[in-house]
N, C-alpha and C positions, 0 to 999 in steps of 0.2 A: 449502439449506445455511445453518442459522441462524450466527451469530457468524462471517462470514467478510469480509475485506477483499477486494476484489479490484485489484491494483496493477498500475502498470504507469511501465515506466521510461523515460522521453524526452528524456534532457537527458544529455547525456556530463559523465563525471567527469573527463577531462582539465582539469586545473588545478586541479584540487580537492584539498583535504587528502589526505591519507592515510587520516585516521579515515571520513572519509565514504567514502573506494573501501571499505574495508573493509566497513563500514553494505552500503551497495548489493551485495557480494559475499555479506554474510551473510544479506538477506533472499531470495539464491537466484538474482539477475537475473548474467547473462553476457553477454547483448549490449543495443543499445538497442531499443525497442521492443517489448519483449520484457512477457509480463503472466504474473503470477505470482498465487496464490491461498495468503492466508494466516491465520491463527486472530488472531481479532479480541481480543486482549490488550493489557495494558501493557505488556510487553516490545515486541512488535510496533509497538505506537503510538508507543513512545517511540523506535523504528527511526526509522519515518514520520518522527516529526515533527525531526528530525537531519540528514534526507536531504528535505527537501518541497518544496522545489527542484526537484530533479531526477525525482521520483516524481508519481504522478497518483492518486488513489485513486479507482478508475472504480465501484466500489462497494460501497456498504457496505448486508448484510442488513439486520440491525436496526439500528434508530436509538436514540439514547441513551436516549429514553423509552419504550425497548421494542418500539414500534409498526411492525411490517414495513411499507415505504412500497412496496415491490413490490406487495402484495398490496392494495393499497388502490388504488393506481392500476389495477388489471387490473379491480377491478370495485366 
């Protein structure tokens, strides 16, 4: 699965704005710990990086210079 994030949520929104519970509802997460797989855009990045705090981004396919780092590390 090229162009994908894979997230994950670990930090509760209690006491956290409003616009950020919102962020964290909108990219899909409902409870903590919870890991969600998303389409590696600037709407999406620009979620991320509003909420990076509280999210983890456990992986990302391709790397900004193109180069799958999965596939490189397997062999």
């Amino acid at each position: 699965m090229a162009n994908t994030l894979t997230l994950t949520y670990y930090r509760s929104v209690i006491g956290r704005s409003q616009d950020q519970k919102d962020t964290i509802h909108s990219l899909g997460f409902r409870r903590l710990n919870q890991t969600v797989t998303k389409p590696d855009n600037p709407s999406v990045r620009g979620m991320v990086y509003k909420v990076r705090h509280l999210v983890r981004v456990e992986n990302a396919d391709v790397a900004d210079d193109g180069v799958d780092r999965d596939e490189d590390a397997q062999g």
